[in-house]
C-alpha positions in Angstrom: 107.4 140.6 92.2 106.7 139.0 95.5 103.3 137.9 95.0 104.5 136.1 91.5 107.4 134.2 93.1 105.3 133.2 95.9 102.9 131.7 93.2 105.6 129.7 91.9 106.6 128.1 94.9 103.4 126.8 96.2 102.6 125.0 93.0 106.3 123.3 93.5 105.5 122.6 97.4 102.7 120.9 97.1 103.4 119.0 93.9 106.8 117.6 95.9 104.2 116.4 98.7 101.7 114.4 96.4 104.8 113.1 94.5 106.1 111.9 97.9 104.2 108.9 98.5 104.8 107.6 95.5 108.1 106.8 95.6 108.1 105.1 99.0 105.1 102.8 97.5 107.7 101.5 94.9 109.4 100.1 97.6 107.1 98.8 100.4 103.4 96.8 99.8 100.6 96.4 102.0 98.5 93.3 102.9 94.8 93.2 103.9 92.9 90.0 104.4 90.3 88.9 106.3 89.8 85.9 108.9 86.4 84.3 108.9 84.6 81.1 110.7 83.5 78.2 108.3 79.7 78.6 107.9 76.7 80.1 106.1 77.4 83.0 106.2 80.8 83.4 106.9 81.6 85.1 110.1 84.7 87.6 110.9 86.8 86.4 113.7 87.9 89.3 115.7 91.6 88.7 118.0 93.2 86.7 116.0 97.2 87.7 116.3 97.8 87.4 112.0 102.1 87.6 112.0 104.2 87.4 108.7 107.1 85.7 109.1 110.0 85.7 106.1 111.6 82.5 104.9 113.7 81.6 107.7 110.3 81.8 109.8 111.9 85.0 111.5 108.9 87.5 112.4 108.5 90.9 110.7 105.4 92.1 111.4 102.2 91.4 113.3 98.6 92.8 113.4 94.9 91.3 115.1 91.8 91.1 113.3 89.1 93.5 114.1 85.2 92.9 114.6 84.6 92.3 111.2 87.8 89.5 111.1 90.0 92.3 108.6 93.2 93.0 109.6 96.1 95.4 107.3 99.5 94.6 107.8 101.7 97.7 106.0 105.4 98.2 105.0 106.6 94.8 103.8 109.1 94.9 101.1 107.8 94.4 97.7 109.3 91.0 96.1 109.7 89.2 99.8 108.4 85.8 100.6 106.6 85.1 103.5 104.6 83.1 105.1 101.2 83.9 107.2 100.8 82.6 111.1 97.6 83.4 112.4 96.9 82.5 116.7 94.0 83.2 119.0 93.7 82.3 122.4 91.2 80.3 123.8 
């Protein structure tokens, strides 16, 4: 009797764990870009400081470019307008 109810509740376990996610993704939205230089081919532009800012121009997140120029900015709320500052010194 053991062996059948442990049966049952790994099934339930891991189906609550890869259902998880997917709730949470209703309700935040990732952005990825990239940041290249102007020329044939395009180039990446690694350190650049890429910040989203919401309508009032108040910052909520921040993230810097890697080698390649992509950078992944995660956990915005879905349905928000922003607006995309990008800096690098020098």
């Amino acid at each position: 009797m053991r062996g059948l109810i442990k049966v049952i509740e790994w099934p339930a376990l891991l189906l609550f764990v890869a259902l998880a996610p997917a709730f949470g993704a209703d309700l935040q939205t990732t952005l990825q870009g990239k940041v290249e230089e102007i020329k044939d081919p395009p180039a990446g532009i690694e350190g650049v400081v890429v910040e989203i800012l919401d309508k009032e121009g108040k910052s909520l997140k921040k993230a810097l470019t890697d080698l390649k120029g992509s950078y992944t900015v995660a956990g915005l709320k879905r349905n928000l307008l922003i607006s995309i500052k990008m800096t690098k010194d020098g």
